[in-house]
MMTF fields as JSON, N, C-alpha, C and O atoms, coordinates in Angstrom:
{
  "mmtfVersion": "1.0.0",
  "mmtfProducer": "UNKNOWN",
  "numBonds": 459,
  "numAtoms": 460,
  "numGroups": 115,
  "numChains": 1,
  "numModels": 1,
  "chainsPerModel": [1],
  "groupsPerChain": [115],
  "chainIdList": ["A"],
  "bondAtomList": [4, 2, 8, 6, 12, 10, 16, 14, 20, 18, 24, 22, 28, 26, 32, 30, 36, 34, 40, 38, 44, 42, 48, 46, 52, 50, 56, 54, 60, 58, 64, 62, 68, 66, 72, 70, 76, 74, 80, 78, 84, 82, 88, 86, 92, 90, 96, 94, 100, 98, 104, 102, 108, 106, 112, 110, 116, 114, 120, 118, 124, 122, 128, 126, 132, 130, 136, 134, 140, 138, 144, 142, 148, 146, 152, 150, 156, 154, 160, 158, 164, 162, 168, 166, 172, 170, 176, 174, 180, 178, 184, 182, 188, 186, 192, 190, 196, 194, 200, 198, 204, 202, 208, 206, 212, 210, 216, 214, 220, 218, 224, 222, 228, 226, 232, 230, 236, 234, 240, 238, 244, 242, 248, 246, 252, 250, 256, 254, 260, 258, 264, 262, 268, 266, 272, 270, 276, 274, 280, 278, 284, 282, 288, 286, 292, 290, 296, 294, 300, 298, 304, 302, 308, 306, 312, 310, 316, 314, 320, 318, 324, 322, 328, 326, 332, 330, 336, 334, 340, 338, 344, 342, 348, 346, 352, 350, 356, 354, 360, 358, 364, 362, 368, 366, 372, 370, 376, 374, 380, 378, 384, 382, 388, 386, 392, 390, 396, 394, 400, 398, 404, 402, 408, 406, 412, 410, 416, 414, 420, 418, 424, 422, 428, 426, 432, 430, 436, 434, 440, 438, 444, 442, 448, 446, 452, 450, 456, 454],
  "bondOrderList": [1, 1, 1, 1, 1, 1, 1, 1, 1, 1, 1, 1, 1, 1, 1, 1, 1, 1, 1, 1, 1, 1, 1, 1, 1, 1, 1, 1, 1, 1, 1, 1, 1, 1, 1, 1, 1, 1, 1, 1, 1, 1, 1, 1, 1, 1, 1, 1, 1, 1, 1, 1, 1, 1, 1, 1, 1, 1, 1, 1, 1, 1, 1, 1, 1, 1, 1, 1, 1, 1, 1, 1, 1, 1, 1, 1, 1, 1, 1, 1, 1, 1, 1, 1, 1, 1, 1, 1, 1, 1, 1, 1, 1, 1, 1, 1, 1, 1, 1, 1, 1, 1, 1, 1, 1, 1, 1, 1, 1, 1, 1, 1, 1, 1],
  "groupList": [{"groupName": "UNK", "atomNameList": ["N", "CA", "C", "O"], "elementList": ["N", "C", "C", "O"], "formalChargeList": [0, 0, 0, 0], "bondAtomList": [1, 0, 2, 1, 3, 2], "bondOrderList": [1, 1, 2], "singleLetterCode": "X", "chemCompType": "L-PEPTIDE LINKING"}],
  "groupTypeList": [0, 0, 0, 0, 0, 0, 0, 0, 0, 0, 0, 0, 0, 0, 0, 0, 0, 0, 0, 0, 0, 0, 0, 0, 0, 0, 0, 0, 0, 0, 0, 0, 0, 0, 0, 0, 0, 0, 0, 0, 0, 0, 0, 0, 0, 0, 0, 0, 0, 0, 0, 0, 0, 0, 0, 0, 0, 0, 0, 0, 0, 0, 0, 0, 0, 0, 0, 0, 0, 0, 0, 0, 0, 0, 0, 0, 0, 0, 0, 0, 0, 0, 0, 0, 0, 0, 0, 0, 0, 0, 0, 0, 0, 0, 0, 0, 0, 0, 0, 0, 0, 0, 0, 0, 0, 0, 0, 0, 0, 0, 0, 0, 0, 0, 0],
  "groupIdList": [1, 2, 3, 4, 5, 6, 7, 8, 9, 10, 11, 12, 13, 14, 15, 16, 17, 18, 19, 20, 21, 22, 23, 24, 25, 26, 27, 28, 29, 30, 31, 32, 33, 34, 35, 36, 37, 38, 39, 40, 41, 42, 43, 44, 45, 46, 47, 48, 49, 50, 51, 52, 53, 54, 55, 56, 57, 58, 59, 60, 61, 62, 63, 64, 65, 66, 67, 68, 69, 70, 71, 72, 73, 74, 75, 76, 77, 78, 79, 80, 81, 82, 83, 84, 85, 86, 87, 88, 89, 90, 91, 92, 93, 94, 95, 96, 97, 98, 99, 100, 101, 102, 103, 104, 105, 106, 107, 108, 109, 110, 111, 112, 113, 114, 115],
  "secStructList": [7, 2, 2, 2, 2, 2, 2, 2, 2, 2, 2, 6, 6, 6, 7, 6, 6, 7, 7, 2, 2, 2, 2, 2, 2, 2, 2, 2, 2, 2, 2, 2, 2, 2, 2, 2, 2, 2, 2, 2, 2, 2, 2, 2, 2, 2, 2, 6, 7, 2, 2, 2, 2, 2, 2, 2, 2, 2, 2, 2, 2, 2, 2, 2, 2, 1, 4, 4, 4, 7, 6, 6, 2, 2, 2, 2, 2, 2, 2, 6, 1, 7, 1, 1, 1, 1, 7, 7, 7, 7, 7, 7, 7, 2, 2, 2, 2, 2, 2, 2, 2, 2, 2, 2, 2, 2, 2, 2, 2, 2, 2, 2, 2, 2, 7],
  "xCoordList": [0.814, 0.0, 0.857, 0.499, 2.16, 2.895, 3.115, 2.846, 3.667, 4.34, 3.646, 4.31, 2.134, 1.174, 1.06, 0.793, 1.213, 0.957, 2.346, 2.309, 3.149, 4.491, 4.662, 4.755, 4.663, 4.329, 3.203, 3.203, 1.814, 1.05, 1.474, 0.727, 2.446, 2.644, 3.394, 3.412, 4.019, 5.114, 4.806, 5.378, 4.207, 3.111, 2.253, 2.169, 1.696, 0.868, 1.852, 1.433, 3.039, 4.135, 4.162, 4.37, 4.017, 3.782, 5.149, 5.85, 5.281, 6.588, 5.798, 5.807, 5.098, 4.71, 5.172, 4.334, 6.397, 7.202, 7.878, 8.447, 7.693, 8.486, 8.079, 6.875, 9.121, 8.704, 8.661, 9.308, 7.982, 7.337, 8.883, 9.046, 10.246, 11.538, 12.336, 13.171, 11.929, 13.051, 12.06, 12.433, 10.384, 9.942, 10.453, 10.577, 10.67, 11.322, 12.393, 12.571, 13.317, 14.245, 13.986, 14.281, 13.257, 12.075, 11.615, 12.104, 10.566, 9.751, 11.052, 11.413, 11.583, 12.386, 13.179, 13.433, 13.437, 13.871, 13.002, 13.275, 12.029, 10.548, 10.366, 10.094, 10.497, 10.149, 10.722, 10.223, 12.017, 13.179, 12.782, 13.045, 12.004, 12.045, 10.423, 10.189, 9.428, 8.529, 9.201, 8.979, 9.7, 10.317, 11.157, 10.681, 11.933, 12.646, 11.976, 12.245, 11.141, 9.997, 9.274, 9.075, 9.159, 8.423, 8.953, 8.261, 10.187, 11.056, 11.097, 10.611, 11.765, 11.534, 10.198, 10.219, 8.523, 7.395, 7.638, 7.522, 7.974, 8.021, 8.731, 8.372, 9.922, 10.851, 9.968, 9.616, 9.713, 8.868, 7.758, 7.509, 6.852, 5.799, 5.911, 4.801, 7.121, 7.927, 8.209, 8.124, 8.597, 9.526, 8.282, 8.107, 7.465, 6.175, 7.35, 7.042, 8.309, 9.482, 8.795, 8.761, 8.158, 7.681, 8.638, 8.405, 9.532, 10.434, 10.725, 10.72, 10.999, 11.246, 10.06, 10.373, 8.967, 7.77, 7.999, 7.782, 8.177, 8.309, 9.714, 9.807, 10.403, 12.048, 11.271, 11.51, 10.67, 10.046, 8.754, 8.294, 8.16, 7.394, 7.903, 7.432, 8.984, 9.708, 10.558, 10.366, 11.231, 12.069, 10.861, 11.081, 9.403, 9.071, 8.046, 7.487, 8.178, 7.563, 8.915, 8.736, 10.004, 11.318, 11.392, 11.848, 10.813, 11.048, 10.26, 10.512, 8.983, 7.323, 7.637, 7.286, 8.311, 8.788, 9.614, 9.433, 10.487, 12.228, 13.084, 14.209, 11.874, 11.963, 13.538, 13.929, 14.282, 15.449, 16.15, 17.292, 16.213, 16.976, 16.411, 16.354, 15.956, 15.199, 15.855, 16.474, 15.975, 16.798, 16.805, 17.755, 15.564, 15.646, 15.96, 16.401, 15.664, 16.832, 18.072, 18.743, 18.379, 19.726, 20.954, 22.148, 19.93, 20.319, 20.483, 21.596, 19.132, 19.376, 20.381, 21.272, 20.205, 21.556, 23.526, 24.596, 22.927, 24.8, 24.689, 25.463, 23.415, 24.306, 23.691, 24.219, 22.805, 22.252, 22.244, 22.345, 22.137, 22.277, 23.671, 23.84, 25.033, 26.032, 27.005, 28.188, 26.35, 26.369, 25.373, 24.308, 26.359, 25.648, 24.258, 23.365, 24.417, 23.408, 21.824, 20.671, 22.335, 21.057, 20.789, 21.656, 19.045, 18.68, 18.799, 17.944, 19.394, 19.127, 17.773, 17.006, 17.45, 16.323, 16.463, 17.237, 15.475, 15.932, 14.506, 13.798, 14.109, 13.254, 11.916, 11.547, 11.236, 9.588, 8.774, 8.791, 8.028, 6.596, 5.781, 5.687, 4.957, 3.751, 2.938, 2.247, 2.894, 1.973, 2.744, 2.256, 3.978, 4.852, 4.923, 4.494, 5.384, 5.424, 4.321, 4.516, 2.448, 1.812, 1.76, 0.995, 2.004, 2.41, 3.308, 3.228, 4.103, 5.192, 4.693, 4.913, 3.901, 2.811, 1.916, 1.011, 1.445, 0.433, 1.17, 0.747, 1.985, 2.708, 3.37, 3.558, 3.859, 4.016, 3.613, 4.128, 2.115, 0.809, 0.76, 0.739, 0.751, 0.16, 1.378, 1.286, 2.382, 3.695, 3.578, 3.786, 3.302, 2.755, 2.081, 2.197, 0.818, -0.282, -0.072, -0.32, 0.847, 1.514, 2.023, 1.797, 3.041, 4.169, 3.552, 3.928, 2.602, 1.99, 1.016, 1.252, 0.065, -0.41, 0.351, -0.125, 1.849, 2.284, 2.785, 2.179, 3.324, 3.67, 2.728, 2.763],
  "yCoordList": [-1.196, 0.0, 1.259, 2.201, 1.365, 2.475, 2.927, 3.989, 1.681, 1.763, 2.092, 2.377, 2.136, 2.717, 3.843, 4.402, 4.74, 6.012, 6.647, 7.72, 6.209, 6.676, 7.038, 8.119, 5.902, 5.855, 6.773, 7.12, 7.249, 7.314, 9.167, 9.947, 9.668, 10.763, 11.412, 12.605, 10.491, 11.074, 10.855, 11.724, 10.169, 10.593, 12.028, 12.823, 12.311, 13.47, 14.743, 15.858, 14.437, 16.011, 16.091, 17.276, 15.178, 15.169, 14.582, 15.048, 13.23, 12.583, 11.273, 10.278, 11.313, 10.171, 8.953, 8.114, 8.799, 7.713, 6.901, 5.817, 7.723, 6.628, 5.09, 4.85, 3.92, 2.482, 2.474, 3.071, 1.866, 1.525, 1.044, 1.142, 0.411, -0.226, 1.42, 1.577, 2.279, 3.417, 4.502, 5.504, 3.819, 4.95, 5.88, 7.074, 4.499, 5.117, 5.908, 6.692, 5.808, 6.716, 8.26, 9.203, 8.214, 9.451, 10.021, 11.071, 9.471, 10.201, 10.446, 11.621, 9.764, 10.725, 12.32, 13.352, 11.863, 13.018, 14.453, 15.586, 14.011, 15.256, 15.373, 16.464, 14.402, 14.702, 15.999, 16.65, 16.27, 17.132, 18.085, 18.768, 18.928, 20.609, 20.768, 21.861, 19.731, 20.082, 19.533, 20.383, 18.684, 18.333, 19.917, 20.638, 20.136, 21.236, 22.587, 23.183, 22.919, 23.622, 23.692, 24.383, 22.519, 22.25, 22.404, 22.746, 22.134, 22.627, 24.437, 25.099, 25.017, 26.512, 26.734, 26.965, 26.707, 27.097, 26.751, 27.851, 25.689, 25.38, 26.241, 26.574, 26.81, 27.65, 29.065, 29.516, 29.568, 30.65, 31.036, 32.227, 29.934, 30.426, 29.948, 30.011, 29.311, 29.022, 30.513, 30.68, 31.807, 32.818, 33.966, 35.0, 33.459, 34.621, 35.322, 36.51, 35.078, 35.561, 35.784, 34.83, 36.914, 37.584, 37.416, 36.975, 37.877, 37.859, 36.499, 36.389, 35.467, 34.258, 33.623, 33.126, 33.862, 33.457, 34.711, 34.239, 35.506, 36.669, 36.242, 36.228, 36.022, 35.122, 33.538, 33.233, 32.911, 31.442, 31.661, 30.683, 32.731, 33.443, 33.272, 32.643, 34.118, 34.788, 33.346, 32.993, 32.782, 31.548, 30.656, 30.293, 30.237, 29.539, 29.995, 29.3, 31.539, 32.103, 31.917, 30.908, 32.273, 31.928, 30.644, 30.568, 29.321, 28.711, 27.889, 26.826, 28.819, 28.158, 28.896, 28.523, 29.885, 30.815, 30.307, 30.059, 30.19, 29.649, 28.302, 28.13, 27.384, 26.076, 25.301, 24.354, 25.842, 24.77, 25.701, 25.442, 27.31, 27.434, 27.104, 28.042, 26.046, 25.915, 25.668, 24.606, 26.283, 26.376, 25.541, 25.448, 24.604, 23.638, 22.344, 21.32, 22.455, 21.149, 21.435, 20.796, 22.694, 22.602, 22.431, 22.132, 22.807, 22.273, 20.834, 20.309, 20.03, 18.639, 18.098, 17.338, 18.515, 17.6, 17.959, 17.383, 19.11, 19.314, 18.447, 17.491, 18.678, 18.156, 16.701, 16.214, 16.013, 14.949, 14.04, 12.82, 14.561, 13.435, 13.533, 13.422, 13.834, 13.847, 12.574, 12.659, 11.282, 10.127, 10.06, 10.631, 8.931, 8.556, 7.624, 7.669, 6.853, 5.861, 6.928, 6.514, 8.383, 9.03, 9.485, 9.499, 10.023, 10.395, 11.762, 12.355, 12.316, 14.181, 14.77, 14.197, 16.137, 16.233, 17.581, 18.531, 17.321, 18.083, 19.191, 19.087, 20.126, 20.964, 20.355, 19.346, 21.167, 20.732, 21.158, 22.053, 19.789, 19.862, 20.593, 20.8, 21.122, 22.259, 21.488, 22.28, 20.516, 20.217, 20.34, 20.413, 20.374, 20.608, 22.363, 23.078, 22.966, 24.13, 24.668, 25.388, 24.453, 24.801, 24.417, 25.253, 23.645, 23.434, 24.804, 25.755, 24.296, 26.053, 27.039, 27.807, 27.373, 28.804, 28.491, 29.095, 27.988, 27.99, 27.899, 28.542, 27.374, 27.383, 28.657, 29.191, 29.445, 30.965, 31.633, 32.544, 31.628, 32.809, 32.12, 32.922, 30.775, 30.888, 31.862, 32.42, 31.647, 32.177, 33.674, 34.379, 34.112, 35.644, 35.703, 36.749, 34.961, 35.382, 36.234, 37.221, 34.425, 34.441, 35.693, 36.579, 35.505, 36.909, 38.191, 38.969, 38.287, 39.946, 39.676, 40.504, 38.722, 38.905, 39.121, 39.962, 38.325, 38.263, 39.964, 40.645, 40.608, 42.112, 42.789, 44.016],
  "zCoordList": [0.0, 0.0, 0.0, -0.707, 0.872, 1.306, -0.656, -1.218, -1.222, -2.209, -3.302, -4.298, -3.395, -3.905, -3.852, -4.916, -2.538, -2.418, -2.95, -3.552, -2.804, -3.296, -4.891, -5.473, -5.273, -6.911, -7.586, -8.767, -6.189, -6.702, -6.476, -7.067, -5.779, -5.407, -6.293, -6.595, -6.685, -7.86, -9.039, -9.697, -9.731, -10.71, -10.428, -11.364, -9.29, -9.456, -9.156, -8.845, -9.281, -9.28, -10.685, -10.945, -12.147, -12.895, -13.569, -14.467, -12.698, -13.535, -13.965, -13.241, -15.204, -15.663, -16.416, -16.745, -16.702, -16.872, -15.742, -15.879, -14.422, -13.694, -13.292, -13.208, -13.011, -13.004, -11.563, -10.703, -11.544, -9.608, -8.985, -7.769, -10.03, -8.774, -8.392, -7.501, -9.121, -8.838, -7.914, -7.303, -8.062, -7.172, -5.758, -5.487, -5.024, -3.623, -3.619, -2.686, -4.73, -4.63, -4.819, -4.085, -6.194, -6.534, -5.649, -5.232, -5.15, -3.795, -2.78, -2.715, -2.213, -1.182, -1.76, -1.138, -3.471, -3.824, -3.964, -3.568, -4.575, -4.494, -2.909, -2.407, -2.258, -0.796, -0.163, 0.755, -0.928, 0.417, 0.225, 1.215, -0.823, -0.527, 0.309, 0.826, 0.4, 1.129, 2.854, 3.717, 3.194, 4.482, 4.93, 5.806, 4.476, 4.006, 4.486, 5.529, 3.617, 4.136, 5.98, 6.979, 5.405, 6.739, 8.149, 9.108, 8.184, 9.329, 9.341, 10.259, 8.148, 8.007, 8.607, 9.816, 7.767, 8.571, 9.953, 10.495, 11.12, 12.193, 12.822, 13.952, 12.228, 12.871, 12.881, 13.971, 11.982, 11.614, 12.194, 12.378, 12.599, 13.37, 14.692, 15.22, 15.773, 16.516, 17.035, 18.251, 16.085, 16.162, 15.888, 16.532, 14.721, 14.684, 13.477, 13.381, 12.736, 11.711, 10.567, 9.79, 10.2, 9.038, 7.554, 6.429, 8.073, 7.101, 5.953, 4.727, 7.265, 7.095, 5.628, 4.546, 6.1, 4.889, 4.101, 2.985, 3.963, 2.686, 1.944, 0.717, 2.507, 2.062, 1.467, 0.298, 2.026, 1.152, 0.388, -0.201, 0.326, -0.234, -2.071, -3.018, -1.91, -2.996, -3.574, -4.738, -2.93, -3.347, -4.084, -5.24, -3.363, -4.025, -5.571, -6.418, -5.366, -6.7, -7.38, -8.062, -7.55, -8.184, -8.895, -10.036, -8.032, -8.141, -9.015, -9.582, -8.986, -9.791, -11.425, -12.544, -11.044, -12.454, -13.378, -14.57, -12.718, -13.388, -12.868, -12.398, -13.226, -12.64, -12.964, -12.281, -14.032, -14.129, -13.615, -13.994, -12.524, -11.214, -10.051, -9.257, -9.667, -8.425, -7.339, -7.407, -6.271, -4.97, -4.112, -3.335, -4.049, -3.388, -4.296, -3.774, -5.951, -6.426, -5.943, -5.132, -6.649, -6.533, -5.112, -5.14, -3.823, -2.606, -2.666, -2.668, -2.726, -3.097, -3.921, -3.542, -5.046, -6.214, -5.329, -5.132, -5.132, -4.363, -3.357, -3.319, -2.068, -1.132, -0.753, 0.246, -1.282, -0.555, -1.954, -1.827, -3.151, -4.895, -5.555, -6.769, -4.311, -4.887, -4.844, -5.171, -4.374, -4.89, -6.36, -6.593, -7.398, -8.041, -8.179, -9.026, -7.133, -6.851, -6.544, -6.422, -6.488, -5.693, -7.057, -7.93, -7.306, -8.716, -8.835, -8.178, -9.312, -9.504, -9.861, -10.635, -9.173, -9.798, -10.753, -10.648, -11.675, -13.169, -13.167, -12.166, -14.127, -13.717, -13.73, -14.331, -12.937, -12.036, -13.546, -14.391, -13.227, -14.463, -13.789, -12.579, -15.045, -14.408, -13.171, -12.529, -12.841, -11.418, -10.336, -9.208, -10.562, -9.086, -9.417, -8.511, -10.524, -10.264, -9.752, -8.773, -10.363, -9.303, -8.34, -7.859, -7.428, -6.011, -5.537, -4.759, -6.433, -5.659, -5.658, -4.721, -6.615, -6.71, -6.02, -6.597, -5.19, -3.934, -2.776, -1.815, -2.667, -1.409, -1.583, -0.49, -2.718, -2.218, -2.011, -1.362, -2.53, -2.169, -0.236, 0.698, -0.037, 1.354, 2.514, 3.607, 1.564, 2.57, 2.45, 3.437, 1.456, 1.263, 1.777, 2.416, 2.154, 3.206, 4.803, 5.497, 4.621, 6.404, 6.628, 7.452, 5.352, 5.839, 6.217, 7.094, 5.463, 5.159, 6.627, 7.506, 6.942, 7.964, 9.181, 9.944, 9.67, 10.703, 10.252, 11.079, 9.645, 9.515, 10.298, 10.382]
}
């Protein structure tokens, strides 16, 4: 079942060729910039840090914009896909980039409300 939702997650970022033996590697890789995230928001509303969501605000409109510079691949491929055995990740299909464009409007929200 786990391995269902996995496969079934990374298909809906909009990687539709992948084979169910390389999924797990995949998903942990799409995994890191929302984990990633997720520690930042924790710190942020931990701190009440305005800034902090107007700074991930902007990175993830950057990132929904000008997807083959994306800041959180390119964190990943340097520091955690610099074994070969790990998969690199290459630029976000339009269903992950809208992901990033909603997760920057909500961080714009935050930001501008905690201001």
């Amino acid at each position: 079942m786990e391995r269902n939702a996995e496969l079934n997650f990374v298909m809906q970022q909009g990687f539709r060729d992948v084979a169910p033996s390389g999924c797990g590697l995949q998903f942990s890789a799409l995994m890191w910039q929302p984990r990633l995230t997720a520690v930042l928001v924790a710190i942020g509303l931990l701190w009440q840090l305005a800034p902090l969501f107007l700074a991930l605000s902007a990175i993830n409109w950057w990132n929904a914009l000008v997807p083959k510079r994306n800041v959180f691949d390119f964190l990943y491929n340097t520091l955690v896909a610099s074994p070969p055995t790990r998969p690199r990740l290459g630029p976000a299909p339009p269903p992950r980039r809208f992901s990033q464009g909603m997760a920057a409007s909500f961080m714009l929200g935050i930001g501008v409300s905690l201001l």
